[in-house]
C-alpha positions as CSV (number, residue, x, y, z in Angstrom):
1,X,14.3,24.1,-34.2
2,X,14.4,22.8,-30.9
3,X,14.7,19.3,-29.8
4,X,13.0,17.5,-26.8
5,X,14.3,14.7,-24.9
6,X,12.2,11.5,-24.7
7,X,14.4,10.2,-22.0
8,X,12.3,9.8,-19.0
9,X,13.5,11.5,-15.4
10,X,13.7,9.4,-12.5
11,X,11.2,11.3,-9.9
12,X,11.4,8.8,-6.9
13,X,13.0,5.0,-6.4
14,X,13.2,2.2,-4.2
15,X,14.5,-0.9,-3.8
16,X,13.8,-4.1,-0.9
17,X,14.4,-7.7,-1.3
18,X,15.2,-7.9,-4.5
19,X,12.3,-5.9,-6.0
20,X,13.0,-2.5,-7.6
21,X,10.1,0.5,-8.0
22,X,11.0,2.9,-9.8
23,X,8.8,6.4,-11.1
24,X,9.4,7.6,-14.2
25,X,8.4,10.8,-16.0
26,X,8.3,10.6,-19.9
27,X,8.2,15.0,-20.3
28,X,5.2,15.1,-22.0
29,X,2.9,14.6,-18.7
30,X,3.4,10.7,-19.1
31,X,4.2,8.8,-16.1
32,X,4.7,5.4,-15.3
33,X,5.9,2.8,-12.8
34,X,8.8,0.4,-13.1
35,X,9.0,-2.8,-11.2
36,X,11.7,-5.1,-11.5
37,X,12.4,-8.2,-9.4
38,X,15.6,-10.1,-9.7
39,X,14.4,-13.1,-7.5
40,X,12.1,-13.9,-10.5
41,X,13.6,-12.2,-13.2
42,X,10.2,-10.4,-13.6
43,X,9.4,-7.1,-15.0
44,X,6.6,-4.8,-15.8
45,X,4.9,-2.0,-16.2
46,X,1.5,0.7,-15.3
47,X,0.7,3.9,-16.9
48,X,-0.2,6.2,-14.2
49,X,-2.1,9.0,-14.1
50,X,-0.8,11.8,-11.7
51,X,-3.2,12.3,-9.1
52,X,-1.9,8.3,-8.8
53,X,1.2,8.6,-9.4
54,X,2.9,8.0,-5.7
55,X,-0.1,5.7,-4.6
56,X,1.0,3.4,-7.5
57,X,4.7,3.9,-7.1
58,X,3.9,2.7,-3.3
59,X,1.4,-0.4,-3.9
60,X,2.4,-1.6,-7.8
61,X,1.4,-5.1,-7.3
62,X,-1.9,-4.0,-5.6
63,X,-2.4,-1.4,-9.4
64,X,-1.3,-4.4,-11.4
65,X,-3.8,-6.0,-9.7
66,X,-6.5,-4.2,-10.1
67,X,-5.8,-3.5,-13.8
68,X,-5.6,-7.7,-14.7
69,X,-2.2,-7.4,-15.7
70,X,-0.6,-9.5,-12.2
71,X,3.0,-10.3,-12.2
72,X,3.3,-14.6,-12.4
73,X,4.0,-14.4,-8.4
74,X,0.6,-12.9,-7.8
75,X,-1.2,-15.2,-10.1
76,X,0.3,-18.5,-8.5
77,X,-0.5,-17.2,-4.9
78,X,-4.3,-16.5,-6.1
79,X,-5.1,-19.6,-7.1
80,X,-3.2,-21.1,-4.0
């Protein structure tokens, strides 16, 4: 019997002012996007497929966006 590992790889990863992006592959052609920022103690995360994979990993807030899931941040400055 052989076992798979449902740990996800860390494909690509970045980090400025405080806010973290991080790309994640799940093995089973699952990938997602991982922001964290420390300023706000915020976190979330987008599903990706993987012909959108790096453009996601590069604009998350602009994907988060788009999907109506906004991080607080990005709701406040909208309704500025």
């Amino acid at each position: 019997m052989t076992t798979t590992s449902h740990i996800p790889r860390e494909l690509d990863s970045r980090e400025s002012d405080g806010v973290s992006v991080t790309l994640l592959w799940h093995g089973d052609n699952r990938l997602t996007v991982e922001v964290s920022d420390s300023r706000t103690d915020e976190h979330f995360s987008l599903a990706v497929r993987p012909q959108d994979a790096l453009d996601t990993f590069h604009h998350p807030y602009y994907h988060a966006t788009a999907e109506g899931r906004a991080p607080r941040q990005l709701r406040f400055a909208r309704n500025a």
